[in-house]
Structures are given as structure tokens and as C-alpha cells.
TORTISE-273762 format. One record per residue (C-alpha): residue number from 1; x, y, z; residue in one letter. Coordinates in nm, 2 decimals, m for minus. Layout:
residues N
REC, seq, u, v, w, type
REC, NUM, X, Y, Z, a
...
This chain:
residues 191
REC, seq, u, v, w, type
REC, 1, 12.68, 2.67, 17.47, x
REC, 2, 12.37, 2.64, 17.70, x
REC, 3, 12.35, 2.99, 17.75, x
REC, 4, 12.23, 3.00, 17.34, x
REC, 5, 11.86, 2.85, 17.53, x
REC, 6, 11.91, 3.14, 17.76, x
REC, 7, 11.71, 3.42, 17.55, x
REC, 8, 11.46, 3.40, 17.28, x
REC, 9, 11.51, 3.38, 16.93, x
REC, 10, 11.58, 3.75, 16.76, x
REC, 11, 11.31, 3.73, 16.51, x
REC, 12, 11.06, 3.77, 16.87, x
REC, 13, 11.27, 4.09, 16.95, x
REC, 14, 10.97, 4.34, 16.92, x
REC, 15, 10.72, 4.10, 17.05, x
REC, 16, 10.51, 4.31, 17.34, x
REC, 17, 10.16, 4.31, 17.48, x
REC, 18, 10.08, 4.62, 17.35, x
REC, 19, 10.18, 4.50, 17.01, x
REC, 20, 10.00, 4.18, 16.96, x
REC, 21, 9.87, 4.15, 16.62, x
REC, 22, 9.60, 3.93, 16.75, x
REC, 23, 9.49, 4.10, 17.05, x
REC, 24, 9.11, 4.12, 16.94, x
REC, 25, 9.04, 3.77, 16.98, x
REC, 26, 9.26, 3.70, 17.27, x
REC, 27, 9.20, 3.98, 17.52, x
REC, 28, 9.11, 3.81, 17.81, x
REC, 29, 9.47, 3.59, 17.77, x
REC, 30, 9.65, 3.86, 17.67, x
REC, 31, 9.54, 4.08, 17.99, x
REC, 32, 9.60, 3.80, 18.23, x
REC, 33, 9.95, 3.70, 18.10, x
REC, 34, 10.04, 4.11, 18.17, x
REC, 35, 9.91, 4.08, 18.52, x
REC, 36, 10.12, 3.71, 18.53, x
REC, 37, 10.42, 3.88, 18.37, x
REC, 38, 10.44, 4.07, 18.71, x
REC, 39, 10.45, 3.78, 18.94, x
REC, 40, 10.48, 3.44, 18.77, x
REC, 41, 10.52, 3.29, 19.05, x
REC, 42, 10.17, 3.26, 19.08, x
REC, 43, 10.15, 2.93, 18.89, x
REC, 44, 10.21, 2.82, 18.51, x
REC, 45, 10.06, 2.93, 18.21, x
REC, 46, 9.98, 2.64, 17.88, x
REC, 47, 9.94, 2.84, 17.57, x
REC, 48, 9.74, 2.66, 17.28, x
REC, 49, 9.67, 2.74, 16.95, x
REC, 50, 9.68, 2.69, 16.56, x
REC, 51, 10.05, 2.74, 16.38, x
REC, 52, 10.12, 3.11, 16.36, x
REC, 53, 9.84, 3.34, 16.62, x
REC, 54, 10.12, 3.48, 16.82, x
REC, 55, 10.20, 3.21, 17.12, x
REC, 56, 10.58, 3.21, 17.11, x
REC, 57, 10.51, 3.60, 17.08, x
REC, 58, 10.32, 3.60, 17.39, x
REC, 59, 10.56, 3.38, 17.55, x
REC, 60, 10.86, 3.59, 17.52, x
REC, 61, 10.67, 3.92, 17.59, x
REC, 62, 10.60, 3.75, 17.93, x
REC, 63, 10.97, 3.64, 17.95, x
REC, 64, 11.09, 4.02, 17.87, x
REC, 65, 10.89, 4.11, 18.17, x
REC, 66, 11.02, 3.87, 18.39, x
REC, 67, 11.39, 3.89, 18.36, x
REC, 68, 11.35, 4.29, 18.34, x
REC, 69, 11.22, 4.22, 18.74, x
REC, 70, 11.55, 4.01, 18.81, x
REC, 71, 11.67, 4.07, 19.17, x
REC, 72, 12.03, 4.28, 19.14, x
REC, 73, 12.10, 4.06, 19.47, x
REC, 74, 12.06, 3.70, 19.34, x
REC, 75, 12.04, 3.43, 19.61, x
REC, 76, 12.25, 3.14, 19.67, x
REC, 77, 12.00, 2.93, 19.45, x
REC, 78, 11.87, 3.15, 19.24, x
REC, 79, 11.84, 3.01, 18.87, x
REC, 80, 11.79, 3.26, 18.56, x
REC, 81, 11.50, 3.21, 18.34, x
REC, 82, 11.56, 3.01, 18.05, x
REC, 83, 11.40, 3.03, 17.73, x
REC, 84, 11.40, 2.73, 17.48, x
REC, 85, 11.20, 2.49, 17.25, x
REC, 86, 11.11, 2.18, 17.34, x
REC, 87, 11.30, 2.01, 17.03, x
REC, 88, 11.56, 2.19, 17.02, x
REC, 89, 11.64, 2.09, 17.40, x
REC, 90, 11.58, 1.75, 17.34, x
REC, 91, 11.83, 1.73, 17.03, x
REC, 92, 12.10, 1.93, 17.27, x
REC, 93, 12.05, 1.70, 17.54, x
REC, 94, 12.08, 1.40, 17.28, x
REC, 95, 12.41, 1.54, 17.17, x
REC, 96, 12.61, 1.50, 17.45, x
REC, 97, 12.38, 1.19, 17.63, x
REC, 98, 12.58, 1.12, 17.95, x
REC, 99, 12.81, 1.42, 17.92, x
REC, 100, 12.81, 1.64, 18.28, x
REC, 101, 12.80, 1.92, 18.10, x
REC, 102, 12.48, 1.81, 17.90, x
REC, 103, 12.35, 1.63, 18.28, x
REC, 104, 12.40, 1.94, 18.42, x
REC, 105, 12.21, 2.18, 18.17, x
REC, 106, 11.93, 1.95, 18.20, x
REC, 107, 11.92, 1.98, 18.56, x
REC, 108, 11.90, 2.33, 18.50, x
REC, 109, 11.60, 2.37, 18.26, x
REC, 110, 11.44, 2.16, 18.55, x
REC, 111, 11.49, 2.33, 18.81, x
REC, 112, 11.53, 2.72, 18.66, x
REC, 113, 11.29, 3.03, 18.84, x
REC, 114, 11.12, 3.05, 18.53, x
REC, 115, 11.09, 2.84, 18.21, x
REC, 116, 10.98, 2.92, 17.86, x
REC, 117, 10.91, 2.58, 17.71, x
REC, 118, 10.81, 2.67, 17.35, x
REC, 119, 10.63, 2.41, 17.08, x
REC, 120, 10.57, 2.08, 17.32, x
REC, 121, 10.50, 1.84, 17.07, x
REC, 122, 10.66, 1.92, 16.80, x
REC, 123, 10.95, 1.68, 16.89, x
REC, 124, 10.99, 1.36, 16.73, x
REC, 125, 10.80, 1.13, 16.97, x
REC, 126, 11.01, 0.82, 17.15, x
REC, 127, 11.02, 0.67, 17.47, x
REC, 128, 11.33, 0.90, 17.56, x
REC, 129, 11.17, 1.25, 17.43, x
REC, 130, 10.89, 1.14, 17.64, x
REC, 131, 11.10, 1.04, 17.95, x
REC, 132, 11.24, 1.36, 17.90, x
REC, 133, 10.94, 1.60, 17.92, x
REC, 134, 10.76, 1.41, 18.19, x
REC, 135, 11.12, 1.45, 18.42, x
REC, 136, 11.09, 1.82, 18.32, x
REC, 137, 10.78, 1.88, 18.40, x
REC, 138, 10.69, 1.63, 18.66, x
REC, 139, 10.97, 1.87, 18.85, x
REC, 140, 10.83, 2.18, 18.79, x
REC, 141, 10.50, 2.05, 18.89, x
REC, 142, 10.63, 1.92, 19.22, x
REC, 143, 10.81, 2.20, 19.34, x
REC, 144, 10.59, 2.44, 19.21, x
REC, 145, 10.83, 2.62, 18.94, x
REC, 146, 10.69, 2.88, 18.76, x
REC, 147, 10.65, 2.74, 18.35, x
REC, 148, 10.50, 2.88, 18.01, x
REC, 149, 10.47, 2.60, 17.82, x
REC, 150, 10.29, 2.68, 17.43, x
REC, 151, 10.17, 2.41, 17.16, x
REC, 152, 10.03, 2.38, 16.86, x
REC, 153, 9.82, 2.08, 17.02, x
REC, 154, 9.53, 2.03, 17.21, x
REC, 155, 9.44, 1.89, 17.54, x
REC, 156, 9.32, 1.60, 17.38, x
REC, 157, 9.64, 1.58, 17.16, x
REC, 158, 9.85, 1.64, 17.41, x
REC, 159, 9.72, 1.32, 17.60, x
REC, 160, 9.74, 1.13, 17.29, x
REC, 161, 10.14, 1.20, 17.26, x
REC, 162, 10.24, 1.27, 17.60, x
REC, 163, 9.98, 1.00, 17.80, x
REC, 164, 9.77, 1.11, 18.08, x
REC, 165, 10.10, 1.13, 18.32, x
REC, 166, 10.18, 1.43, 18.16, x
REC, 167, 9.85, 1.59, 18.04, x
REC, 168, 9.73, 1.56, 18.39, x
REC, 169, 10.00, 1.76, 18.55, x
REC, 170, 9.93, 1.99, 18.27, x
REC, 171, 9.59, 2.05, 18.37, x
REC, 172, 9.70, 2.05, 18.72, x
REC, 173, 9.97, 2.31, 18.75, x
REC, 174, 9.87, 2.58, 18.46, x
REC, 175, 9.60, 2.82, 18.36, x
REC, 176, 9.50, 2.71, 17.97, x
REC, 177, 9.45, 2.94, 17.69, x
REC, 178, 9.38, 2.89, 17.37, x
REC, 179, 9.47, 3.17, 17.12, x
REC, 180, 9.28, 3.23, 16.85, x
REC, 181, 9.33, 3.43, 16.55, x
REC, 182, 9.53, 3.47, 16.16, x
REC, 183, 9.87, 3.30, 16.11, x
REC, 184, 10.05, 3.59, 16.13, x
REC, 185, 10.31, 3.41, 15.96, x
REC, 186, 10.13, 3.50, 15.58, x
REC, 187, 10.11, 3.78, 15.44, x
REC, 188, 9.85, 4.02, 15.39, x
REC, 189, 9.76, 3.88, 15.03, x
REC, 190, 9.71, 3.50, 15.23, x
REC, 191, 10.04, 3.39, 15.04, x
């Protein structure tokens, strides 16, 4: 069951840098997350951006290239990369509240070698959903733990939902983009 979070959703399968539709406007972002693909453990990456220019897109093109450099030889606490959105973790965990199985997933998006965390904010807001993503990434903040975290908000949105506990540790622990460009979602004709 929780390795369904482990991989990203088919529809991303031929997402790439070389591919990105909106590479004009976002070449800078684009040409850092490549380097950052190589070594994420460098830091953490927030991608903003309008509904539809490509950010899950990046996000897993950046996840293909880290779990193609997975160590054969995995350590004693090594944890794969996981790959999920923010809702859909919340309504999991929800699920099975108090359940090990469910505990122990969650202790595992927390403490993983590299997380996706895909659409922060597009949860339904509560005092639990927003327990929930401070632990996450209050942890990953802490100890340092390599994230990619992409939303259709802004800084400024994000500290309306989330508060400045969150925001600030945000700010603090990742390199901010904002991509620009079409919803690649329409088509050609705008429809």
C-alpha cells in the first residue's frame, strides 16, 4: 500500500529537462534543478507557480535522476525516495489514524533520503493537516533532509495557510523558484 506514494504518477512518465515545454521562461530554474538532480543533498528546492507551467514535471524529472543514482550497496538506514502529494498523504494517513502501519509510513515520508512533496496547499486546511505538514517538514528542516516541495501558492499564501512556523522554515531550508509560463494543461486552441 505505501509503496503506491513510492513513484510518480504515470501521466509524468516522459517528463525530462530536456523536454520541458516551458523551458524559455524558466532556464535559469531549470539549469540549476539538473545540477541539483546530481547531488540533492545540497539543500531543498520550493517550486512555485500558476496551475499547469510544468512544476510536478520538474519535480519528477529531478526525482528520475535521483533514484537512477541509488547506491547498489544501501546502508543500514538508508531510506528510498519517496514521491507523493501533499493531499493525497494526508487523506492516507487519515485513513488508518493510529494504525502502525499508517504511524510508520508517516515516519517514513519524514525521515526518507529524498522527498517529492507535490501541491502543498492544496489540502483541505485544519489544525491536523497543518500539524501534519509542520512535523514533516520541521523534520526535514532539522536534520537537513533533502525535499522538493511545489505549490500553486505563494510565499505570501503560504504564510497565510501554513503560519509563519512553516513558511519560515521554508525560506530557511530551500532555494525558491517561481516558474513561469502557459498551463500546459490546455490545448493549443486555449480550450
Amino acid at each position: 500500500m505505501a509503496n503506491l506514494y513510492t513513484k510518480y504518477p504515470p501521466r509524468f512518465e516522459d517528463c525530462g529537462f530536456s523536454n520541458f515545454p516551458n523551458l524559455k521562461e524558466n532556464k535559469e530554474a531549470v539549469g540549476f534543478l539538473e545540477k541539483y538532480a546530481a547531488k540533492p543533498e545540497s539543500g531543498s528546492i520550493l517550486l512555485l507557480g500558476k496551475y499547469g507551467v510544468g512544476k510536478t514535471g520538474l519535480a519528477v524529472a529531478v526525482f528520475k535522476e535521483v533514484v537512477a543514482r541509488i547506491p547498489q550497496v544501501r546502508e543500514i538506514h538508508y531510506k528510498p525516495p519517496v514521491f507523493l502529494s501533499v493531499p493525497d498523504l494526508l487523506d492516507f494517513i487519515r485513513r488508518g489514524y493510529d494504525e502502525p502501519e499508517y504511524e510508520e509510513f508517516f515516519e517514513r515520508v519524514k525521515k526518507t533520503s529524498f522527498l517529492v512533496f507535490d501541491d502543498l496547499g492544496a489540502e483541505k486546511k485544519s489544525e491536523w493537516t497543518l500539524e501534519k505538514v509542520f512535523q514533516i517538514i520541521n523534520h526535514r528542516y532539522n536534520y537537513l533532509l533533502p525535499t522538493m516541495i511545489t505549490s500553486n501558492m505563494t510565499l505570501e499564501e503560504l504564510e497565510e495557510a501554513f503560519g509563519q512556523r512553516v513558511t519560515s522554515r521554508l525560506i530557511g531550508m530551500c532555494k525558491v523558484f517561481e516558474i513561469k509560463g502557459k498551463d500546459l494543461r490546455l490545448n493549443k486552441n486555449g480550450e
